[in-house]
N, C-alpha and C positions, 0 to 999 in steps of 0.2 A: 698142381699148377707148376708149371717151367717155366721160368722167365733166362733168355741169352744174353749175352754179349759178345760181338764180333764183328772185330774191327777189319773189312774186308779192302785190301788194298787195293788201288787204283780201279775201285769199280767205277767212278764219275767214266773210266776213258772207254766204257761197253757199252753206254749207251750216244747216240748222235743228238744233234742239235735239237730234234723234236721228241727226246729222250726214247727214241727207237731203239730194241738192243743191237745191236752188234755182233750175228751170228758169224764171223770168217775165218779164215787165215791171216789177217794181217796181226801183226803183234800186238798185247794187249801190253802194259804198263810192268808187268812181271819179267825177271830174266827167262829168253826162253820158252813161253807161252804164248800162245795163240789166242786171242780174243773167245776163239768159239771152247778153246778148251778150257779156259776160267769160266767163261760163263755156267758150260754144265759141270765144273767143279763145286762152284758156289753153291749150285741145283741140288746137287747131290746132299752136299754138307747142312743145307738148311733143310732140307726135306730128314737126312738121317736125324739131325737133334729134336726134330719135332718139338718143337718149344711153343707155346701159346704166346709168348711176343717174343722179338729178338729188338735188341736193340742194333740199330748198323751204325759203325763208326767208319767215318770216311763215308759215307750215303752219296749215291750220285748227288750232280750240284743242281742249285736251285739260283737262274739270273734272270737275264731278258729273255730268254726262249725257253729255255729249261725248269724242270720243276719237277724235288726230288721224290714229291710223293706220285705225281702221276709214276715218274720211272718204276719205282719200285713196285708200285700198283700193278704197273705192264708186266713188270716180272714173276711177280707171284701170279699170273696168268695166266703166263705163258708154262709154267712150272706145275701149275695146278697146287698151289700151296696153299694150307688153310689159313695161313699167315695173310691176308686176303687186304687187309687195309692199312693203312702207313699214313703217319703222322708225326710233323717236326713241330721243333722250336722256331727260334728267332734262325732264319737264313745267312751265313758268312759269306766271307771274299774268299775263303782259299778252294775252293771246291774239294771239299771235303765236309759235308756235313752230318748233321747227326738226326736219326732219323728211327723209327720206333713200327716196325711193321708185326702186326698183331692180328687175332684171330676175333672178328665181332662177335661170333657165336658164347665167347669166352669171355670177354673184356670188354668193357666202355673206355674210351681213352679223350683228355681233354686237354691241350694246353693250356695251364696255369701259371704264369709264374707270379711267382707273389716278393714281395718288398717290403725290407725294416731299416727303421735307418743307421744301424750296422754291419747290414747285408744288404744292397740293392739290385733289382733285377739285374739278369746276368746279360741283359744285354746294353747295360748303365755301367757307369763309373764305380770302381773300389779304392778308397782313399787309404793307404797305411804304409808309417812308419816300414821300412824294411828292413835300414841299416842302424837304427838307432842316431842320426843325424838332427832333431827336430825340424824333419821337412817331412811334410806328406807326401809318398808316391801314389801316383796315379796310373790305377792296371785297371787295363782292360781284355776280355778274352777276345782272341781270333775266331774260336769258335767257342759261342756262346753255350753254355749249359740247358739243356730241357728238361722243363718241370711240368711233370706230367701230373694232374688228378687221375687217379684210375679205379674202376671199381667193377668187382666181377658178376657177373649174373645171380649171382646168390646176396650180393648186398655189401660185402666186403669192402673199403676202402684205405687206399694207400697211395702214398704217394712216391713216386719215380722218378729219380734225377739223373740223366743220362750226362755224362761228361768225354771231354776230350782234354785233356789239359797239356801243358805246351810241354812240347819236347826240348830236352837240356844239349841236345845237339849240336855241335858249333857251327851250322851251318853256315857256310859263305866268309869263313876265316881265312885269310890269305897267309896267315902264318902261327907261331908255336905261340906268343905272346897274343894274338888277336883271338886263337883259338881258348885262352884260358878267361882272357877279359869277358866274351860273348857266352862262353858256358856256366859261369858265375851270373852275369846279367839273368840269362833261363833261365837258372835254379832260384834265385831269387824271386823270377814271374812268376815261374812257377810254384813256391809256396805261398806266395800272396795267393794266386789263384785258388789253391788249397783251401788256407784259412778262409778266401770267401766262400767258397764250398760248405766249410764246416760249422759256421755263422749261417747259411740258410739252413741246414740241416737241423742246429741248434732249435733253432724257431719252431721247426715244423714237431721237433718230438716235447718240443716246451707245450705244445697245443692238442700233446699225447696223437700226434696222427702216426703211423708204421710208415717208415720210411724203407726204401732200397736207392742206393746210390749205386750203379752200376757203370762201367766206359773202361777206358781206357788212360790209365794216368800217369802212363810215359815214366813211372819211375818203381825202382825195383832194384835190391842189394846186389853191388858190383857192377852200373852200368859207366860209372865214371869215377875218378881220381878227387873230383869234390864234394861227395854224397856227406861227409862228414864236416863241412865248412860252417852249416849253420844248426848244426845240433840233433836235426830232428830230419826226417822225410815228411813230403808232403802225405804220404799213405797215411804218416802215425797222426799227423794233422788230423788228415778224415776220420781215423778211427776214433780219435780221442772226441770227437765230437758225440759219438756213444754210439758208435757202428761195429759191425762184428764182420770178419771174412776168415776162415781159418788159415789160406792160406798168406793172406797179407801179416798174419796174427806170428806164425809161424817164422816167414821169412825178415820182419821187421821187429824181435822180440828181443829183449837184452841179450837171449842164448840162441841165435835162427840155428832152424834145423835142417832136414834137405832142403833146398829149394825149390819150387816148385816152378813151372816154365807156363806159360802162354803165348810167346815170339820165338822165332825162331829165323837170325839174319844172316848171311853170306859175308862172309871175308876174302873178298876174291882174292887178294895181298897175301894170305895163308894158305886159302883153299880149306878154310874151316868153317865153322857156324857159331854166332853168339847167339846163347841163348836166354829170355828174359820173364821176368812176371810182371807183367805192364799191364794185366787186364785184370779188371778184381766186380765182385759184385757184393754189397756193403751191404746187411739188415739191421733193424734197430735190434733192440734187446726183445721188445715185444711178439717179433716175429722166430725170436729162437725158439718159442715154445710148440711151432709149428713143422717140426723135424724136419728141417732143411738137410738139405745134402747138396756140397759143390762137384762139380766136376768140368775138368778142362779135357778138353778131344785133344786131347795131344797124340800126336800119329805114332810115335815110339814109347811113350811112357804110358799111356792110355789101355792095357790089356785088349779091352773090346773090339779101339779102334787098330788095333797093332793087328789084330785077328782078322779084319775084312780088307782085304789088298787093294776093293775097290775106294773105299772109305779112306784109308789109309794115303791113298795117291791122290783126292779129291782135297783132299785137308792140305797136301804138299802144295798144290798146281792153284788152289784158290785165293792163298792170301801168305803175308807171312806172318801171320798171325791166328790164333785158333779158337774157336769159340770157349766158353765158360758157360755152364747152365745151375741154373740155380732150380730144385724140385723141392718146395714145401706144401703143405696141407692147407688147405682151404676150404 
């Protein structure tokens, strides 16, 4: 079995309003690229990982005309992909959503989400303390988390939580003081978000079901100046909840070691690249005994994918971000 993750940027802007792709020349949402050249970027890169589900983060949008399982649906196609049928969560505002395109031959998939009242679905209210103030804060996600039942043709069952969780960003700061105010705010949402993450997680291995939590979780050693303000990372949050990733394990550990990368962003200001471990795929303890192995496509640390030029340049030109695949026994 292979399950992915990969967060593919600005793909909502390839498909049109009746979620038709987008084969041309006009610019696609990337510095640089052409609509028609990400699209068969993307082609290339899901068809090379061959994965039995991917999760999409960022998934075309789903509003009044659009709808991101058909899009996806068209996609896999138009591509000829086994990955053949695609199924979400609860739908958001930002166009960016989270979406789960999978092979039926291999996999039954259903959304579930389920509810305690220490955890409530992720598309409801999370009430908690976050500064130690005796007031409840109240978080809620942008884009909501999917909780998938999944179970394989042989009878297996587990369950899959795909996330996006908010970026600590200080987008929309007009200055050095508003930019410090608003990237505290984040990081704050975002370990709330976290801890409600780790609270549904809690439940499901309390009721011994295998867990994988897999997305996208926008945080990762040395992305900002206040990764240290509240003690912990939202990663150590997830994992403490009893999940295992080796490379979250490695890069968040009292002694990290290399770091390991999944983004890779543009400093136009330097003419350099920052690079990040933003994407992670989380197993319970139960599933360690199924010899997992991770691997992230990364186009220059990657040997395999270092070695095929065309692979190599499809991984550049698709996202700026890279898939993560997770192969265990089943």
């Amino acid at each position: 079995m292979r399950l992915a993750t990969y967060n593919i940027e600005w793909f909502a802007n390839l498909f049109d309003r009746n979620d038709r792709l987008i084969v041309d020349d006009s610019w696609s949402g990337r510095h640089d690229v052409t609509k028609a050249q990400q699209v068969e970027a993307i082609a290339k890169v899901l068809t090379a990982i061959d994965a039995d589900a991917v999760l999409v983060v960022e998934a075309p949008n789903t509003g009044k005309r659009q709808n991101t399982v058909r899009a996806l649906q068209a996609f896999a196609e138009v591509f000829d992909l086994r990955t053949s049928q695609a199924i979400m969560g609860f739908p958001n505002d930002t166009h960016q959503e989270l979406a789960l395109l999978y092979d039926p031959e291999v996999l039954s998939v259903r959304h579930d989400p389920r509810a305690a009242d220490d955890a409530p679905r992720f598309d409801s209210e999370f009430r908690i303390d976050l500064d130690v103030d005796a007031t409840q804060d109240v978080v809620q996600f942008s884009k909501p988390p999917m909780e998938l039942s999944v179970q394989t043709k042989a009878g297996f069952q587990f369950r899959l939580i795909g996330a996006h969780l908010k970026s600590k960003a200080p987008h929309g700061a007009g200055s050095r003081d508003e930019a410090i105010r608003i990237s505290i705010a984040n990081r704050r949402k975002q370990l709330a978000q976290a801890i409600w993450l780790s609270r549904r997680v809690a439940h499901h291995l309390a009721e011994d079901d295998p867990v994988i939590l897999l997305g996208d979780l926008n945080d990762g050693p040395g992305l900002d100046e206040f990764e240290h303000l509240f003690g912990r990372s939202s990663v150590e949050i997830v994992l403490q909840a009893g999940l295992f990733d080796p490379h979250a394990v490695t890069a968040h550990g009292p002694h990290p070691g290399s770091v390991s990368s999944t983004a890779r962003f543009a400093r136009p200001e330097n003419g350099t690249f920052l690079e990040a471990l933003l994407d992670y795929i989380m197993i319970s303890s139960d599933l360690q005994s199924r010899r997992p192995v991770w691997r992230i496509w990364h186009p220059f640390r990657d040997a395999a994918c270092w070695a095929k030029p065309d692979l190599r340049e499809a991984l550049l030109t698709a996202s700026d971000h890279f898939p993560v695949t997770l192969d265990f026994e089943l």
